[in-house]
N, C-alpha and C positions, 0 to 999 in steps of 0.2 A: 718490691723491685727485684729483678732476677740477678741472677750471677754477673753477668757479664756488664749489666749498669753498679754493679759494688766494687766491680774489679776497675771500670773505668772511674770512680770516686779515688780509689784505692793508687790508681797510679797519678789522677792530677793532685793528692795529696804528698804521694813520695816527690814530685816533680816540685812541687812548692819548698818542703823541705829543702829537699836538696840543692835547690838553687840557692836560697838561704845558706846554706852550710857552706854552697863551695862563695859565695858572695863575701866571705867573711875573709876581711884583708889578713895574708899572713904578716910572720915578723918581719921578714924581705920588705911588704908592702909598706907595713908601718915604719919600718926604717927608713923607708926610699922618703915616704909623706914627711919627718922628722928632718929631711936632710934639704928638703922642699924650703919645709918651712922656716929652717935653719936661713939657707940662702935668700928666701924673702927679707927675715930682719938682717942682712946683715944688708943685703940690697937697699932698702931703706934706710939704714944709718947712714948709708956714704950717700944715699938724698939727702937728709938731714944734712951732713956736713956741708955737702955739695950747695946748702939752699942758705946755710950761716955764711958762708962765703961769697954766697950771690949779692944775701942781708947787708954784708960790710959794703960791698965794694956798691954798693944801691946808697949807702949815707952819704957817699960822694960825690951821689950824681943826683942831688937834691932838686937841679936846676928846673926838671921837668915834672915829676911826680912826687907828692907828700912825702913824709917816714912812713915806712913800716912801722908796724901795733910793738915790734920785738925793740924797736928802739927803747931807751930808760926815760926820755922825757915824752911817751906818747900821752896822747888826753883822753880824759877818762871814759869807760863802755858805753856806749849808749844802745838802750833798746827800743823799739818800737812793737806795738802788736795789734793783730790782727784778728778780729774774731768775729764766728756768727754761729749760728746754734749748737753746730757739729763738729767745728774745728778750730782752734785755736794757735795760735803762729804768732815765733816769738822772734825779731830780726834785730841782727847787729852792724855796729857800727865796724864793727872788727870784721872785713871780711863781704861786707853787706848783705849777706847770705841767711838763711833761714838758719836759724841757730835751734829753736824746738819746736815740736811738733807735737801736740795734744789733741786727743779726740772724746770730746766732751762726753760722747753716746758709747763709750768702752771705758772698762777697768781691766788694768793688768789682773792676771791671777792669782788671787790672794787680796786682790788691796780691794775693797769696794767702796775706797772713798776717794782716792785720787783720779784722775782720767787716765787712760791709758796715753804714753808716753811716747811716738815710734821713735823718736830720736832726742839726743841731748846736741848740746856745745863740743863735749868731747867724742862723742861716738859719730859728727856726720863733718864733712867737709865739701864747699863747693863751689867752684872759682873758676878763671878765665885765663889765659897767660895773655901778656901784654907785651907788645915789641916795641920801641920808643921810635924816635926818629933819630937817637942818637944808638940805637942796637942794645938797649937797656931791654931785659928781658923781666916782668913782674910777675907775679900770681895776686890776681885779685884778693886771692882767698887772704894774702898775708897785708893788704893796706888797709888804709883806716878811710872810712866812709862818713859822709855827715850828716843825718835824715834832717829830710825839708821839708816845712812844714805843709800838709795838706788837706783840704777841705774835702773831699768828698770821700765818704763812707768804706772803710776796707779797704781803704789804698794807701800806701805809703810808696814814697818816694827815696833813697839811698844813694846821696851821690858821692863818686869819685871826682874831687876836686882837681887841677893841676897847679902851676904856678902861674900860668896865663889866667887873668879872671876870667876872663871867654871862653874857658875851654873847661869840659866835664863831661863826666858817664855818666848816667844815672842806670841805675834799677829800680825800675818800676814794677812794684807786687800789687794788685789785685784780686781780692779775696770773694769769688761769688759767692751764693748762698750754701750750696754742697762741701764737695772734700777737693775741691778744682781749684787751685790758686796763677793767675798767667802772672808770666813774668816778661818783660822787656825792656832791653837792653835800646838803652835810647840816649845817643853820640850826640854832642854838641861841639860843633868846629875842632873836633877832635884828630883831623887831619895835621894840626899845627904839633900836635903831641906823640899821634903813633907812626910809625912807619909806612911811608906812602905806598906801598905794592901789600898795605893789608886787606886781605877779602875775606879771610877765615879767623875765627879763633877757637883755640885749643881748650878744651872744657874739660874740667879735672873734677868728678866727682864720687866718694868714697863713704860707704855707711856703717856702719856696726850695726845688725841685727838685731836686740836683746831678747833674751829668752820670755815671754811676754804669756807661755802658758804650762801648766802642770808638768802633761805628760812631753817629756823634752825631744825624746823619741822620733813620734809624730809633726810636731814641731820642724825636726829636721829633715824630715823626708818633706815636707811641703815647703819647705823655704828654698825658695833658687831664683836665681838672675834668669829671666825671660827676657827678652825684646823680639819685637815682629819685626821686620822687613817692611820695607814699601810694596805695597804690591799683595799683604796679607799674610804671609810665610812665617810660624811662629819658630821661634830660635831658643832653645836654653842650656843652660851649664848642669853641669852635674848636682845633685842635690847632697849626695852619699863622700863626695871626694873633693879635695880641690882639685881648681877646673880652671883654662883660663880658653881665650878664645881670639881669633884677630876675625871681621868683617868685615870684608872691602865692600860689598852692598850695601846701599844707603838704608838706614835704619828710620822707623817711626817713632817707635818710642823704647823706652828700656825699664825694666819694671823690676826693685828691690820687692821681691815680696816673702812675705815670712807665713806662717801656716792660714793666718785669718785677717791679715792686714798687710798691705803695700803701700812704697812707695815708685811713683811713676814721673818719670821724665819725660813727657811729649813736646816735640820741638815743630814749631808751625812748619817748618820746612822738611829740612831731615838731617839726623848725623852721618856722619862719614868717614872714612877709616879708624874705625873705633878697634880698641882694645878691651875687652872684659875681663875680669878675673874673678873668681870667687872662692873663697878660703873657709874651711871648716874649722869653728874658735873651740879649746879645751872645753870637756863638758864641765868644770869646774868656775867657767871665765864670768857667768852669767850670759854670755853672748852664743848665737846659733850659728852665724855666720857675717864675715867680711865682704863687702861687694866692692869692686872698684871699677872704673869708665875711664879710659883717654879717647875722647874722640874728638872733632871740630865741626862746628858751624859755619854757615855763610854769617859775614860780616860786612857793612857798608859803614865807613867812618864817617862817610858825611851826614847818616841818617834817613837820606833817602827811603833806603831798603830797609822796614825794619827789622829785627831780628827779634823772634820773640820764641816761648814755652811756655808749658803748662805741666805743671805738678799735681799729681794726684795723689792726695796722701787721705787713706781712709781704709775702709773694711772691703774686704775681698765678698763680698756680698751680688750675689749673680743680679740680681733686679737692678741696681746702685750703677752698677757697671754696664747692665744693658741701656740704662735712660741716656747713657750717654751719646749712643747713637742715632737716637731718633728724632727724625724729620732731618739727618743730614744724609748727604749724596751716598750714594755706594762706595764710590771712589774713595772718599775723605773719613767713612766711617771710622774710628778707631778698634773696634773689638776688644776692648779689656777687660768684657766676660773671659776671654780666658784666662785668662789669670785666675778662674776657678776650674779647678780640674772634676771633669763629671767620667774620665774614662774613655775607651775608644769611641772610637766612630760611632758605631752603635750602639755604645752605653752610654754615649754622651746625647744621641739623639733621643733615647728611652726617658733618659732626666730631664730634657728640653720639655719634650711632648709630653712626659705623662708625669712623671716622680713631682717637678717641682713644680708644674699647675696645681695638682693634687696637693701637694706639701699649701700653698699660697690656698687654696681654698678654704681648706681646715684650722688652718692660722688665723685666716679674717674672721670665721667666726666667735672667736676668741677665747679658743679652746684651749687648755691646759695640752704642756705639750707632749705630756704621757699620753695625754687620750689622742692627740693626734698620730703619734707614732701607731698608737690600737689601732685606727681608724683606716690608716694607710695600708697597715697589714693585713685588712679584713678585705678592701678592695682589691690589694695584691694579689691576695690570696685566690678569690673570686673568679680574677685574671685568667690565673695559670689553672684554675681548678680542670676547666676541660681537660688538659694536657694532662694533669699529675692522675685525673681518671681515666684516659689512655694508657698509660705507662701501671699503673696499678693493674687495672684487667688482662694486659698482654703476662703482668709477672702471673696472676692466677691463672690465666689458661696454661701456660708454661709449667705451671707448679701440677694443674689438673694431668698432661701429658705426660708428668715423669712417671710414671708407672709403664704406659705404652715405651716410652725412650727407652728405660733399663730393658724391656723384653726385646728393645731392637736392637741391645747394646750385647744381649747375652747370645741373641741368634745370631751376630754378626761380630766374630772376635778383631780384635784390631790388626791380622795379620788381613781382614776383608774389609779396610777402611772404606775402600770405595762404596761397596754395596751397601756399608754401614751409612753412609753420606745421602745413598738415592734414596734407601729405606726414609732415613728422620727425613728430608727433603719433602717426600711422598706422603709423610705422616701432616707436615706441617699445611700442606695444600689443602688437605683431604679437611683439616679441623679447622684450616684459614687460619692460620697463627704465622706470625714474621718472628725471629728473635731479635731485627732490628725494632721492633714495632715499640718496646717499651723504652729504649734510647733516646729514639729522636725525640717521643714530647721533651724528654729531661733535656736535653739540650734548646729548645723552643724554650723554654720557661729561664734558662741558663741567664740571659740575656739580663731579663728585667730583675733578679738577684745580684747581678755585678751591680745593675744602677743603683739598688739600696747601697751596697758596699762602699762605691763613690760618695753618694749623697751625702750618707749623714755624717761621713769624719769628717766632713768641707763645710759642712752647712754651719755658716756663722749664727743663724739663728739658735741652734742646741749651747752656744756657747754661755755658759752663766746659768744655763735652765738649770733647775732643779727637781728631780723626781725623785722618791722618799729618802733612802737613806744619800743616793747620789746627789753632792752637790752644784755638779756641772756636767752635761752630759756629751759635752765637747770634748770630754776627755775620761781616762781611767776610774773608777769607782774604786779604789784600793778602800778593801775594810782590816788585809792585814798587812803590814808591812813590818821589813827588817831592813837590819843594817850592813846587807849585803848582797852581791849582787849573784843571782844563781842562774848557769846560763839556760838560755831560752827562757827563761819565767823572767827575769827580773827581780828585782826587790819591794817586790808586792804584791797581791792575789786580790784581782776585782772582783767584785760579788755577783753582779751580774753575769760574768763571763761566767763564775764556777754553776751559778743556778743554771744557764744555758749547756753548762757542759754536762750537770746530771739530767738536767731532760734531754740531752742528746744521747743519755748512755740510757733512757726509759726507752725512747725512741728504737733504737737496733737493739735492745730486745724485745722488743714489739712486733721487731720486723721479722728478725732472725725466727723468732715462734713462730711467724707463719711458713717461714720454708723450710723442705724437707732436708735432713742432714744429710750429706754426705761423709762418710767414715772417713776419707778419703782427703776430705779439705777442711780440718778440723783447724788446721792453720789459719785458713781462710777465716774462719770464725772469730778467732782471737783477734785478727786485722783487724776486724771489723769492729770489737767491742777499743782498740787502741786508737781508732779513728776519734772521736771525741776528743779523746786525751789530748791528742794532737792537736785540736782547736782548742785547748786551754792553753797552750801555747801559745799559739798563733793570735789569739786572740787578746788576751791579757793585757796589752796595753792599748786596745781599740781604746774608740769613742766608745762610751758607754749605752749610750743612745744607741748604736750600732749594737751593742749584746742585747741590748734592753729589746731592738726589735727582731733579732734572731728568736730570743726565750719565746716570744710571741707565737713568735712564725711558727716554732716545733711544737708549742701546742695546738695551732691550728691544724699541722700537720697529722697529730697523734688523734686529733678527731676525726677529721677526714680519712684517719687509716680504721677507725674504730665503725665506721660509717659502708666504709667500700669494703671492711671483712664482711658486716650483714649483710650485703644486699647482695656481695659476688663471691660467697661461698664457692667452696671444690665442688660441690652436686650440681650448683647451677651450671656451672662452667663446663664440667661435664656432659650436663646435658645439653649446654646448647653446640658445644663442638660436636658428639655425635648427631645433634641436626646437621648440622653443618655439610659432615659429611654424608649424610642420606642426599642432601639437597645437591650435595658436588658428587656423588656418584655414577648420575650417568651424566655429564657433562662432558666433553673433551677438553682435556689439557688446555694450559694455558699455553701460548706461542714461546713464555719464558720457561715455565718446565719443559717444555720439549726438545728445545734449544740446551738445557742444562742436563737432563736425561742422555739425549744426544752427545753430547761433550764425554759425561762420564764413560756410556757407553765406548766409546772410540780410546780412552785413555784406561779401559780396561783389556781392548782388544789391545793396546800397546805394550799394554804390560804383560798380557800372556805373550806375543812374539819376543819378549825382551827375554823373558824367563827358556822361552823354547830356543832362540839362538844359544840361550849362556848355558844349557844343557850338552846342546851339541857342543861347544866348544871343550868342554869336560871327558 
């Protein structure tokens, strides 16, 4: 590769850096967050007190609705559950609400004998408020529920009683065979209880995140509140900060998701002036993140209308999340592949079409998934080969020319930049050489390098693999760790990343031997060999699978360079530019050199009258 593709490496490196560096909250910032957070709990207490005083003055107005669970004489929890291959759902009488949530086909990290857990009792809340006929104002989430009993498979029933025997809520859960749970809210003469101008209700729903893998990091950069719009339009909160949000557009659905699992609220209808908030917990708390919802639903007391949702609690898994669309309308599709992030527009389209076919081909075969990461590299590889032997041959013809360049550099001092400009111009036609020429493949190839970078820190499948000494490759490979944090490294050094970083430092001197020094940019040089270092950095707390396919890739790379030095040696190059030029010698100009000749010409007649007035004025 030539100068001008190292310098462009050279500067989206600093550009990365540096965004980093300045991205980094100061004390002001962390103060402000601190005074945030401050105000949150204190905001909360005076709920709490606000909701003990709602508690009392509710004991004496027993007439219509049960006690609250806080009362001293409440009756004892009852649970109900729910279960089928993959997911597991544990409901209370307290609240009547999904109290846990187990996913049979996942282990948190570190445990590999429990199921992974996305929620507890104390880490999720979620409830209705309720307006009486008397202007009694309840939260489902604080009354006590009584399951009824029922016969058919995965379903449970949870009703709210009142003091009329005629009259009750129920929630109806519904466990199909996936990670899809519906839920419906189903009124029985329940006009004689709520408030007659009710059409809406107020839906209070709040999660605690847990830290559910290694690298915590990563973790938090993928955990964030999404919800789409009606209509398709994807919406999220900050991932890095807390963030909160109001939406007057009717919402689809609203999605707690954490780096490799979510949880989803899709409402048959749609929500509406929702409030979201999302909170970043102490890295010490075990949690990643707080999410919280005040939004409302349409509601019909009489039952008519039903009112229903569906919860999706399961693994952020693209296939998982695509079956859910199919064979339904366009209109009603949900889209909760996104909820897996593949990158822009066109990194996201590269992963659709080619990464994750590819990735699903090699999988079925039932291949270990070190050899599939080879195997993908080797195809990748293949891909972009055309391109990286464009951009290799433009640097040797380039490298073949510096000899002509310096004799055009010495006839033409910099005080005759222009003449110096027509001359390499005139050189470059003469041997058919672009100095863009070696650029653009690297940027063509650019593309499908982002979609690995996406893929595999997301790909729920690396998660729990194991390749030699790495025991998961969803995440960091620490072989050394301390007990301190060192900035930009961390407190740890993965193995794969450091093996990637000396074949990247075999790599540019591999390359740097092939090009000629300049005395001149000895600076440049040393850039170059810091570049590496800088991706120990950067990298060090990847997915490992992601270094693991880097090391790969720069060995293929270091072949294919070992490959294109024999065959496009400086003689060959040599010699086929001076064909080149015999062949372009009596040719006429191209319409663009003459147009650019031209140009120069006229801006050198400018410059001699600019110099002959500023005499005269002397």
């Amino acid at each position: 590769m030539d100068k001008n593709t190292w310098i462009g490496f050279l500067l989206i490196a600093a550009i990365i850096v540096g965004f980093t560096m300045l991205n980094r909250p100061s004390k002001e910032q962390l103060a402000e967050r601190q005074r945030i957070q401050d105000s949150i709990n204190v905001a909360r207490m005076a709920d709490a007190e606000a909701q003990r005083l709602s508690d009392s003055i509710s004991t004496q107005l027993n007439d219509i609705i049960p006690s609250t669970p806080e009362e001293e004489n409440k009756p004892e929890e009852q649970w109900v559950t729910l279960q089928n291959n993959h997911l597991r759902l544990t409901l209370s009488s307290y609240g009547g609400a999904i109290q846990r949530a187990e996913l049979l086909d996942y282990h948190a990290s570190g445990d590999s004998v429990n199921p992974l857990c996305l929620f507890r009792a104390d880490e999720s809340s979620f409830g209705f408020t309720l307006v009486t006929i008397n202007n009694r104002i309840l939260q489902t989430s604080k009354l006590i529920f009584t399951p009824v009993a029922c016969e058919e498979p995965n379903k449970a029933i949870m009703r709210l009683p009142s003091a009329s025997e005629d009259a009750w809520l129920d929630f109806v859960y519904e466990l199909s065979d996936n990670y899809m749970v519906h839920l419906a809210l189903e009124p029985h003469n329940m006009q004689q209880v709520l408030a007659q101008n009710t059409n809406s209700l107020e839906l209070q729903w709040r999660q605690l995140i847990p830290q559910q893998e290694q690298g915590r990091k990563f973790e938090e950069r993928y955990a964030r509140l999404q919800y789409m719009l009606v209509g398709g339009d994807m919406e999220e909160l900050s991932e890095g900060k807390d963030d909160s949000e109001k939406e007057s557009a009717r919402v689809r659905w609203i999605g707690y998701k954490d780096q490799f699992f979510s949880s989803v609220l899709i409402a048959d209808e749609a929500f509406t002036s929702s409030q979201f908030q999302s909170t970043v917990q102490g890295r010490h708390s075990g949690y990643i993140k707080e999410y919280n919802t005040h939004t409302s639903v349409p509601f019909d007391i009489t039952g008519k209308t039903p009112t229903g949702f569906r919860f999706y609690l399961g693994p952020n898994h693209y296939h998982t999340l695509k079956a859910y669309d199919e064979g339904v309308a366009k209109e009603d599709r949900l889209h909760l592949n996104k909820l897996v992030p593949l990158g822009w527009k066109i990194v996201s389209w590269i992963n659709t079409a080619l990464v994750i076919p590819m990735f699903d081909l090699f999988t079925g075969w039932g291949l270990h998934i070190g050899i599939v990461i080879l195997l993908m590299t080797i195809v990748i590889k293949l891909i972009i080969l055309p391109f990286v032997f464009v951009s290799y041959k433009s640097s040797a013809k380039m490298r073949a020319l510096k000899p002509q360049l310096d004799a055009i550099n010495e006839k033409y001092p910099a005080e005759k930049m222009q003449e110096r400009q027509q001359a390499t111009m005139q050189l470059y036609q003469q041997a058919g050489v672009s100095p863009m020429s070696g650029c653009l493949p690297m940027l063509f190839q650019f593309p499908v390098l982002m979609a690995m970078f996406w893929f595999l820190p997301t790909a729920i499948e690396l998660r729990g693999k194991s390749l030699l000494w790495a025991p998961d490759l969803s995440t960091y490979d620490a072989v050394f760790q301390w007990g301190f944090n060192i900035p930009l490294l961390g407190d740890h050094l993965s193995l794969f990343c450091l093996l990637m970083t000396i074949c990247n430092f075999g790599y540019t001197y591999i390359t740097m031997q092939s090009q000629a020094t300049d005395p001149n940019m000895k600076f440049m040089k040393y850039m170059m060999y810091a570049m590496p270092l800088m991706f120990l950095f950067i990298f060090n707390d990847y997915a490992a699978g992601l270094s693991y396919y880097y090391l790969l890739s720069l060995f293929f790379t270091i072949f294919q360079t070992m490959i294109f030095r024999w065959t496009l040696n400086d003689e060959k190059m040599l010699a086929e530019i001076e064909a080149n030029k015999k062949k372009k010698a009596g040719k006429p100009k191209s319409g663009f050199m003459e147009r650019l000749e031209k140009m120069q010409r006229e801006q050198q007649r400018l410059a001699r009258e600019q110099a002959k007035a500023a005499s005269k004025r002397r």
